[in-house]
N, C-alpha and C positions, 0 to 999 in steps of 0.2 A: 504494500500500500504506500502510493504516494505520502510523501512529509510533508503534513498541513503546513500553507505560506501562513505567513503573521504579515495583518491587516490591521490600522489603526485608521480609527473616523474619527474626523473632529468635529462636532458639534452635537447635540444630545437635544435637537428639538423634534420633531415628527420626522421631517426627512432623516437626518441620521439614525434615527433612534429604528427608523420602518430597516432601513438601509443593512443596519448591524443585524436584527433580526433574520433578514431574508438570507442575508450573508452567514449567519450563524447556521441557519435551515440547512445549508448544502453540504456542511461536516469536512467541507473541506480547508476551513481556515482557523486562526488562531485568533481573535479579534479583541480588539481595545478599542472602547470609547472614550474618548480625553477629549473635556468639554470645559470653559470655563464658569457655563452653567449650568444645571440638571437641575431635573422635573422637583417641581417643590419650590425654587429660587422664581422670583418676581422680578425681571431688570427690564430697562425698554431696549439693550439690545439682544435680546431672549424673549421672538414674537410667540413662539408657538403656545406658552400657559394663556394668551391674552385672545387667542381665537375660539371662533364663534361654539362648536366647528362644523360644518356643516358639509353637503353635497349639493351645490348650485353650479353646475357647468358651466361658465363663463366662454371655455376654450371653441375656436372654431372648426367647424366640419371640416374632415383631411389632413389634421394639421398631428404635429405630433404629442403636442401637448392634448389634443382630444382622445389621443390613443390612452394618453396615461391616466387621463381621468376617467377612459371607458372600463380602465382594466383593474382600478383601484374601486369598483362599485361591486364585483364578486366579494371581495374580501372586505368590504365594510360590511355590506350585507349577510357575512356569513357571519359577522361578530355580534351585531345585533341579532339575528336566531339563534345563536347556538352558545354565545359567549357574552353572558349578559354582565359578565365580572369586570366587562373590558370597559364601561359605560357609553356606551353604544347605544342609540333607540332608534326605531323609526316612528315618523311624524309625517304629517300632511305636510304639504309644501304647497304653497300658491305665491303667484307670480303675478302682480298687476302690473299693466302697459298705461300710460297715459299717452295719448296722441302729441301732447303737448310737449314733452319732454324729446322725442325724438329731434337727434342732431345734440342732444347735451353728453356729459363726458360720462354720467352713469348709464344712458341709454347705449352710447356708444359701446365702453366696455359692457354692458351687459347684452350684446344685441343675440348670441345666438341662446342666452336666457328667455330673453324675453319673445323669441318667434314662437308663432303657432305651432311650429314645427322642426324642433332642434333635431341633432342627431343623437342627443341620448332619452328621444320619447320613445324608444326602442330598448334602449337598456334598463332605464328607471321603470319600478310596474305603475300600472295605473294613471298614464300619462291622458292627460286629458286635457280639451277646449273647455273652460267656462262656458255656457249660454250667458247671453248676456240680461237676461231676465235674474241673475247672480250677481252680478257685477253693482259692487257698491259705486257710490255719487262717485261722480269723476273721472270714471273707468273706464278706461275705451273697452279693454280684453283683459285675458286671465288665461290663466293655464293652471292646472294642479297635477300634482304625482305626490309617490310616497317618494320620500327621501330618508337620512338620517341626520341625529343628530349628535352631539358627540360631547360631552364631558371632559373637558381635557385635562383638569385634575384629578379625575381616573385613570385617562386613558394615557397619557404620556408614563407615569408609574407601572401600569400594568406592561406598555411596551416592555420598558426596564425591566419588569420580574421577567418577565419572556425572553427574553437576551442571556440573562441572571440562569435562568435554568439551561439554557444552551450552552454553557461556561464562558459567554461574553463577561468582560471583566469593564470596570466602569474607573475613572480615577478624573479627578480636576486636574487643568493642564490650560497654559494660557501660552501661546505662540504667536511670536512676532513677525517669523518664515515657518512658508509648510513646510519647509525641509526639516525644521524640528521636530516634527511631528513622528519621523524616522531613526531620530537616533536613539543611542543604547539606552534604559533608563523606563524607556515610557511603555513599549513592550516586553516586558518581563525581563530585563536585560539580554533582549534581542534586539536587532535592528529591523523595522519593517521595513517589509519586499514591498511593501503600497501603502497610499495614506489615501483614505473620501474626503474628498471636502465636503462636507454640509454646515458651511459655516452662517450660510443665509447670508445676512444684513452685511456680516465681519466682512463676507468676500470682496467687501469694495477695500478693506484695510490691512489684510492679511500681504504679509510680504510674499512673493513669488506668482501673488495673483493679480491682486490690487485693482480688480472687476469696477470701473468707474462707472460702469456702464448700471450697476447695481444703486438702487437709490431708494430709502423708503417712501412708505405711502402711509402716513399715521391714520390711524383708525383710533377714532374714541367712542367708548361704549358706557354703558348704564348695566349693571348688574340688576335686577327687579326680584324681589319674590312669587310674584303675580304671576300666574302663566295665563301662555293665549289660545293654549289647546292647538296649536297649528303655527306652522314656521311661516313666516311672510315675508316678501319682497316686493318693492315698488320700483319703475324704470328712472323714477326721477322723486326732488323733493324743490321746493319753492322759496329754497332756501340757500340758491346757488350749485354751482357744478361740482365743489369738493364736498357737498353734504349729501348722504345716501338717508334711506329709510327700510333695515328690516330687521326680524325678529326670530326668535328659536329659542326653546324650552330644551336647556338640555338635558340628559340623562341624572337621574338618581339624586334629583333632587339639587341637581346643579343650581339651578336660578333663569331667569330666563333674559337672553340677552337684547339687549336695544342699543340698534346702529341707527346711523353711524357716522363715520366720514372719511375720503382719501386723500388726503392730503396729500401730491406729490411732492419730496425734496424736504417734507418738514421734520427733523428730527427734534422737535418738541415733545418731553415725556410728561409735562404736566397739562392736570385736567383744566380744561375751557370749559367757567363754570355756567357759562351765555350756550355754548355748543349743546352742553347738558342738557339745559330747560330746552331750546328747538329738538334735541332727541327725542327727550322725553314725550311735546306734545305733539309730533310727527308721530310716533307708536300708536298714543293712545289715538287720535285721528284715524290712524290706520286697522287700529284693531280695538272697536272701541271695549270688547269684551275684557279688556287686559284690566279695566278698574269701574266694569259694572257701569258702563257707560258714564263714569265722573271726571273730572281734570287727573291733572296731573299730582295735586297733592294729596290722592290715593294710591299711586305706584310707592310700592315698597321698597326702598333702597337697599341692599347689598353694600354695595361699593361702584366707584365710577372707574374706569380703566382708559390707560391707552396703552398702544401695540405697534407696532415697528413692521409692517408689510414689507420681506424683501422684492421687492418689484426690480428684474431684470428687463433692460432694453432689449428684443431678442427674445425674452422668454426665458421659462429654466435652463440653465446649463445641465445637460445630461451629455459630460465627453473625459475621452481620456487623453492624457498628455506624461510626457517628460519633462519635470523640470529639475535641473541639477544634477540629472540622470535618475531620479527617480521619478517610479511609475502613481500618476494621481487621477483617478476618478473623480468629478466634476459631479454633483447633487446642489447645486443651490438656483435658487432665484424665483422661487414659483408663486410670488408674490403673495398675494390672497388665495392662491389655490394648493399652498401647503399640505392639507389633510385631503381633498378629493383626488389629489393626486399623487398622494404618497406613496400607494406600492407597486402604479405603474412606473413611476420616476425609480423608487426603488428596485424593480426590478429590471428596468435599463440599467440602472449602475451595476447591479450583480454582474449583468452580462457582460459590460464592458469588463469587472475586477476580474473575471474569467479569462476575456479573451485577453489581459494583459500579462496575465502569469501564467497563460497556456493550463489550467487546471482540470480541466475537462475533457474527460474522452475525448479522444476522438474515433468516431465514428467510420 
């Protein structure tokens, strides 16, 4: 039997964390995660505790990125039936269009969301047109499907235990070049044969990378007690192009989240407590069931958050390169689509960590 390679991923949010898993699945590697933060830690460059999480396809038909979010909806969906430990659920999902909004930057990014006829009304069950005899004041259309929704102070720990029982090994590690990431020390006093990036946001400050192309998109959200019994989204809000408007109840008594906004370029981690109240009475507008049809000083507070979207120009980097003569797999940049694309993204990078250390049969 081949001698497992030793593999170290740096970053411990949904992409690495899916990454190390799938990578721990095939028995043929020795794996370390060196992250400067893990599941549990709250920082704003550490987006993934701070996401919704949900399944809202944004990506376009053909594209690769539609691949990865078509092939990460098996295995969300087989956690919410069968692995309910993972905090995983599924929910309604509806999708309101306003005629008005088209041509603005959330109808934009949201257009193959928001058509009649995406390419994952095929993979999601129960994909349907609203009649418009449904359609609340204002509405042009609608679409509904079941989705998921996702807990991510479950679900990123439970990755972790799953890693943990594969003998993925976990350590804190802060690198200024990914070439550190390789040396003696950090794998077991080995030197690793490959290093993933899944540094998200860092990739734009990481030596050896330095991804400018990488930029956040802040998102600030409302944590609520309240649930709306159904996840929502709207193509626009009246409240300018960086202000969004949707909602999600997540798993196990998470809370239920209200967005939102995208701020492209803004690396502001504190809350806008003006952004807040426009969240807050955007939601209840939207879903007035969330406080018994009353204002806003019936939603139950939690906590207010923001999050750090790594939004790549381009899209996710899913590639593999030489740098310094070592072999590195590329997992970041998947903006807002972190979690619906997590195990197709991951399981592109497996193949590439494959086909860079020759590990696999050949056939």
């Amino acid at each position: 039997m081949a001698q497992k390679k030793n593999v170290v991923v740096i970053g411990a949010g949904v992409a690495g964390l899916t990454t190390a898993l799938l990578l721990s699945k095939t028995g043929r590697y020795n794996i370390v995660v060196a992250a400067k933060h893990m599941p549990g830690d709250y920082d704003i460059e550490y987006a993934s505790p701070w996401a919704g999480a949900n399944y809202m396809p944004v990506s376009v038909r053909g594209t690769k990125a539609a691949e990865w979010d078509k092939n990460t909806w098996g295995p969300l969906e087989d956690l919410a039936q069968n692995h309910l430990e993972a905090g995983v659920h599924f929910q309604d999902c509806e999708i309101h269009s306003r005629s008005k909004d088209a041509g603005s930057a959330t109808a934009t990014w949201f257009a193959e969301l928001l058509s009649p006829s995406p390419w994952f009304k095929d993979v999601v069950p129960q994909f349907r047109v609203l009649p418009k005899s449904e359609l609340g004041p204002g509405i042009d259309s609608a679409t509904v499907f079941t989705s998921v929704c996702i807990n991510t102070a479950i679900y990123l720990p439970w990755l972790v235990s799953q890693c943990l029982k594969n003998g993925v090994i976990f350590k804190r590690a802060v690198f200024k070049h990914i070439s550190e990431a390789a040396t003696l020390g950090v794998h077991q006093s080995k030197k690793a044969d490959l290093v993933v990036n899944c540094t998200g946001l860092m990739a734009s400050k990481l030596g050896g990378v330095e991804d400018k192309t990488v930029i956040p998109a802040r998102g600030q959200i409302v944590v609520v007690r309240n649930e709306a019994g159904k996840m929502m989204d709207i193509s626009g809000t009246d409240d300018g192009d960086e202000e969004a408007c949707y909602i999600m109840t997540r798993a196990a008594g998470g809370g239920t989240i209200l967005g939102g906004s995208y701020q492209l370029g803004n690396w502001d981690s504190q809350v806008d407590p003006n952004m807040a109240v426009r969240i807050m009475k955007r939601a209840v507008q939207l879903c007035p069931t969330l406080t018994g049809g009353k204002d806003i000083e019936h939603l139950d507070v939690v906590r207010h958050g923001v999050g750090l979207r790594p939004v790549r120009q381009g899209g996710t980097r899913i590639e593999k390169e030489r740098i310094n003569g070592l072999w590195v797999v590329h997992n970041y940049g998947a903006g807002g689509a972190g979690y619906q694309s997590s195990y197709g993204c991951a399981q592109a990078a497996v193949t590439l960590v494959d086909e860079a250390l020759e590990t696999r049969a050949k056939l």
